[in-house]
C-alpha positions in Angstrom: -17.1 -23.3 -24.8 -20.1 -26.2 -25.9 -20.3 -28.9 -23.8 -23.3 -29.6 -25.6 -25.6 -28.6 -28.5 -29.2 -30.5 -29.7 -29.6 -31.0 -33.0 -33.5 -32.0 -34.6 -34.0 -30.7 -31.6 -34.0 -33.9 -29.3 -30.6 -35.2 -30.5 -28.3 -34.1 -27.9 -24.5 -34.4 -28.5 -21.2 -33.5 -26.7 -18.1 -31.9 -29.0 -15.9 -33.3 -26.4 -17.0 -36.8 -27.5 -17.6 -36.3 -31.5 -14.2 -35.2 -31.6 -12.6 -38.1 -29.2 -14.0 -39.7 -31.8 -13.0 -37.8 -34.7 -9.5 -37.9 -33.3 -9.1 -41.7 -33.4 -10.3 -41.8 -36.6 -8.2 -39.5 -38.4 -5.4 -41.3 -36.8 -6.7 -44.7 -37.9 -6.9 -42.9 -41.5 -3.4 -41.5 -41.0 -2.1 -44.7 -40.3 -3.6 -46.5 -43.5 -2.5 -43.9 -45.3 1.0 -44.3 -44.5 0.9 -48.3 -44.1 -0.4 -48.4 -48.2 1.9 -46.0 -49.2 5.0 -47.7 -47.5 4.3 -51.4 -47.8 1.4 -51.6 -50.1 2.7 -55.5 -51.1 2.2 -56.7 -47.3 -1.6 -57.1 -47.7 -1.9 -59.4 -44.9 0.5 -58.4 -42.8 -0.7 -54.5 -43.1 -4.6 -56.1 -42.6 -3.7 -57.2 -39.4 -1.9 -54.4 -38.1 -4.9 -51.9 -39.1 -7.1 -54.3 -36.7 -4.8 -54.7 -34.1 -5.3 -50.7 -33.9 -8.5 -50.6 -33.5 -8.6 -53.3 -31.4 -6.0 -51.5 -29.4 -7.5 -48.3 -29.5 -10.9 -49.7 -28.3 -9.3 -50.7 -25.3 -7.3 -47.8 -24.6 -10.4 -45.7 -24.3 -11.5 -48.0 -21.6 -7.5 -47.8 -20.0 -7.9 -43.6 -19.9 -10.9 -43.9 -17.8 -9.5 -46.4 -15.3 -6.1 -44.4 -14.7 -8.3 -41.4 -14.2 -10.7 -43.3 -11.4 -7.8 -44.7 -9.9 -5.1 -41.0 -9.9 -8.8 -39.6 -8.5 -9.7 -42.7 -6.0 -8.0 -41.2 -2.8 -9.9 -37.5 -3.6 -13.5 -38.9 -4.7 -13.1 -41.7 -1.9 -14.6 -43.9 -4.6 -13.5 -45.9 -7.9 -15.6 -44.1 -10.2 -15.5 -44.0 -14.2 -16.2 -40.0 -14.4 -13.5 -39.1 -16.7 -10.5 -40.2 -18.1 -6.5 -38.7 -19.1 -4.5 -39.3 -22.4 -2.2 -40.9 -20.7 -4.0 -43.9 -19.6 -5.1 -44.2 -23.1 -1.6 -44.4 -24.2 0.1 -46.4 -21.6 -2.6 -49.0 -22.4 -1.5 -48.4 -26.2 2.2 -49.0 -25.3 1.2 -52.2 -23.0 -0.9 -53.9 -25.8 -0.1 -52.7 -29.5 3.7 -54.2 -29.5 2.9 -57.3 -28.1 0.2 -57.5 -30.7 2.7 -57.0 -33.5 4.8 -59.4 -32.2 2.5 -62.0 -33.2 2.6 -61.3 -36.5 4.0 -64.4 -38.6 7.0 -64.6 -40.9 7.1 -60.2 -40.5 8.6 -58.7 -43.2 8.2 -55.3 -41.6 10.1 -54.4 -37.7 8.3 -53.6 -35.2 9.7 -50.4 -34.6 8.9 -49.3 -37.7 5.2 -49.9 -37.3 5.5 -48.1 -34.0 7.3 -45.0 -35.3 4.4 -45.0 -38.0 2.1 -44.9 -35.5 3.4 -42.2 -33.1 3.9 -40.2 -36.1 -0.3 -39.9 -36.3 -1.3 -39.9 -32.7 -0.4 -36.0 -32.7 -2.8 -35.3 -35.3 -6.0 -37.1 -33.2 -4.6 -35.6 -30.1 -5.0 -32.3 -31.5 -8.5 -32.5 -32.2 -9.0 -34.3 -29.1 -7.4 -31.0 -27.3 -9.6 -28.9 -29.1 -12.2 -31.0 -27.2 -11.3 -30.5 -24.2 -11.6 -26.8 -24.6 -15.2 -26.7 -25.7 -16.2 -28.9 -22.8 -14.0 -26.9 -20.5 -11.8 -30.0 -19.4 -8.3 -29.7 -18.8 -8.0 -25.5 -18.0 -5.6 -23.9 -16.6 -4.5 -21.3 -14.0 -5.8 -17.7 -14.0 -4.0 -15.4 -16.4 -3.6 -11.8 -17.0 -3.0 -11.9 -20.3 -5.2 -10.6 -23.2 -5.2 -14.4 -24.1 -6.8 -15.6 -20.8 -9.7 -17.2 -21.4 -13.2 -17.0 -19.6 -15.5 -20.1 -19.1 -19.4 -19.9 -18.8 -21.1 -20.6 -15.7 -22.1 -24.1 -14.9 -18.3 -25.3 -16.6 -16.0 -26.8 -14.4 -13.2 -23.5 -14.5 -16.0 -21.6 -13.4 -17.5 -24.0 -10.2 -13.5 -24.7 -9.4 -12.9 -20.7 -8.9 -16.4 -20.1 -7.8 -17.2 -17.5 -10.6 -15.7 -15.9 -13.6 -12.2 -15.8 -14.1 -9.6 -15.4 -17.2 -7.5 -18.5 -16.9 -5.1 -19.7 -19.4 -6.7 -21.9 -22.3 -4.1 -25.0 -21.7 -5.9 -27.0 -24.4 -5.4 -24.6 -27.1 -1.6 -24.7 -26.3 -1.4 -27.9 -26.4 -3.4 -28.1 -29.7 -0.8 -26.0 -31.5 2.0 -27.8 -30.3 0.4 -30.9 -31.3 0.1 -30.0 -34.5 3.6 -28.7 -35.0 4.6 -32.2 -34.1 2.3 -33.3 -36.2 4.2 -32.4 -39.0 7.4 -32.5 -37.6 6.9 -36.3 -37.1 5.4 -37.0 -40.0 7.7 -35.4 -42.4 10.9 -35.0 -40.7 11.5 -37.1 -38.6 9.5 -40.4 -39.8 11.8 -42.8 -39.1 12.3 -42.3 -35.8 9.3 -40.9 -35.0 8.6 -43.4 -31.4 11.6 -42.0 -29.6 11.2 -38.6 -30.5 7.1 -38.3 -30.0 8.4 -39.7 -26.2 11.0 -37.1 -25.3 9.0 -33.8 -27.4 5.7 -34.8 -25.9 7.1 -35.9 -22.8 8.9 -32.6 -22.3 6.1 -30.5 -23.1 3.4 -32.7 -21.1 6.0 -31.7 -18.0 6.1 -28.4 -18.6 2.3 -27.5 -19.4 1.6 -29.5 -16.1 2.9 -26.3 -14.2 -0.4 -24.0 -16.1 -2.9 -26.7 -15.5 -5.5 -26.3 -12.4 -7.7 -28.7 -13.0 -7.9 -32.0 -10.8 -5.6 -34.4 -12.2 -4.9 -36.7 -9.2 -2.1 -37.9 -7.1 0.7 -40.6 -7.3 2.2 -42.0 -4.3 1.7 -37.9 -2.4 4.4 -37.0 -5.0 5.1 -33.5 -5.5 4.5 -33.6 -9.2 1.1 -34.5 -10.8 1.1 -38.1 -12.0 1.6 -36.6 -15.6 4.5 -35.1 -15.0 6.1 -38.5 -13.6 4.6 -40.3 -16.9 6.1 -37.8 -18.4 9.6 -38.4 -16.9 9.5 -42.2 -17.8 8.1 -41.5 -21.3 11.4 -39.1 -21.9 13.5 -41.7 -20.6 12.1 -44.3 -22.5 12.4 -42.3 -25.5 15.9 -41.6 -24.8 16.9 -44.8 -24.3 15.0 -46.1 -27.6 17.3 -43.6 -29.2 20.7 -44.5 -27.6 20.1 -48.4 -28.8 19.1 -46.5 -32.5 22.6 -45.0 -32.3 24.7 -47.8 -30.8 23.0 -50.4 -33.3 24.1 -47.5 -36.5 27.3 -47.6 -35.3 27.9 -51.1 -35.1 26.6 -51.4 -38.8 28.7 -48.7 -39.8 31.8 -50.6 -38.0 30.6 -54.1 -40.1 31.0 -52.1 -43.5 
């Protein structure tokens, strides 16, 4: 673990933060990598959806920190910027960023292209967002018996939540790898439907990771699952049902022909 390190030895900086920020711009790179290399003669059009994202993204920093006050609002008593979830960031992503695209006059490119572009990256800055977490001690899970439990300094949150030293599962390192893997199993495989896909693997593992987790994610509605878990239900339903239109549009075309 770092939460923090100083560096010219009054510069303090957080890991946690530099690689947020890292994260969302090796997406941003990601994404104008792909964008010139599969529509390098839409100049405009491809301009304007590289500013839309960081437009969007901008705003989705500020959406993971209000989801977390408010999932936290009946525990803290208080609405209080403290923290924030991935999941905020990306509802606020879905809300704004096809909307945005929409806008976009005489669009030579679908919508759902630039979308499955997109979610094809995110996994990438997640990752490195993950790996975050774990050096600021964010985000850990239960104890563990394993050799690979994990055992967070004191003055981390692990160690004030169990009131001392304990091996607890590293959750953000589990969810790095498997980031990563669908990383590339997005980008390279399965590009082209890369939205749908992202919803129901990430959605799917989101669910089940939930279950290692102990740290304080809040509370929807005094449901029994944590309020990631029920994102993660609508995000694999959504992504199901983006693929069931996929395959009932294919096989109208293929009818047609």
């Amino acid at each position: 673990m770092c939460a923090s390190f100083t560096l010219f030895g009054s510069l303090t900086l957080y890991p946690y933060a530099l690689l947020l920020i890292a994260g969302a711009v090796l997406c941003f790179v990601l994404l104008l990598i792909v964008t010139l290399r599969r529509h390098r003669e839409r100049f405009n059009e491809n301009l304007y959806v590289l500013i839309a994202f960081v437009v969007v993204a901008l705003l989705s920093l500020g959406g993971a920190a209000v989801l977390d006050a408010l999932l936290k609002w009946g525990e803290r008593g208080a609405f209080e910027l403290r923290g924030a979830t991935f999941y905020g960031g990306l509802l606020c992503a879905l809300a704004l960023y096809p909307p945005a695209l929409l806008l976009i006059r005489n669009r030579q490119v679908p919508v759902y292209t630039r979308l499955c572009e997109l979610a094809a990256c995110i996994p990438a800055g997640h990752c490195l967002g993950r790996i975050g977490c774990f050096l600021g001690g964010c985000c850990f899970g239960k104890p563990t018996g394993g050799e690979w439990g994990v055992v967070f300094p004191e003055g981390s949150a692990p160690y004030g939540f169990y009131g001392g030293y304990v091996a607890v599962h590293p959750t953000q390192l589990y969810e790095a790898a498997f980031l990563l893997v669908l990383f590339f199993v997005l980008f390279f495989w399965l590009k082209k439907d890369a939205l749908p896909f992202y919803c129901i693997l990430y959605g799917l593992w989101r669910f089940g990771i939930e279950f290692l987790r102990a740290d304080d994610r809040g509370s929807l509605f005094g449901l029994p699952l944590s309020p990631s878990q029920v994102i993660s239900l609508a995000l694999i339903v959504l992504g199901a049902a983006l693929l069931a239109v996929r395959l009932v549009r294919a096989r109208r075309a293929q009818k047609k022909t």
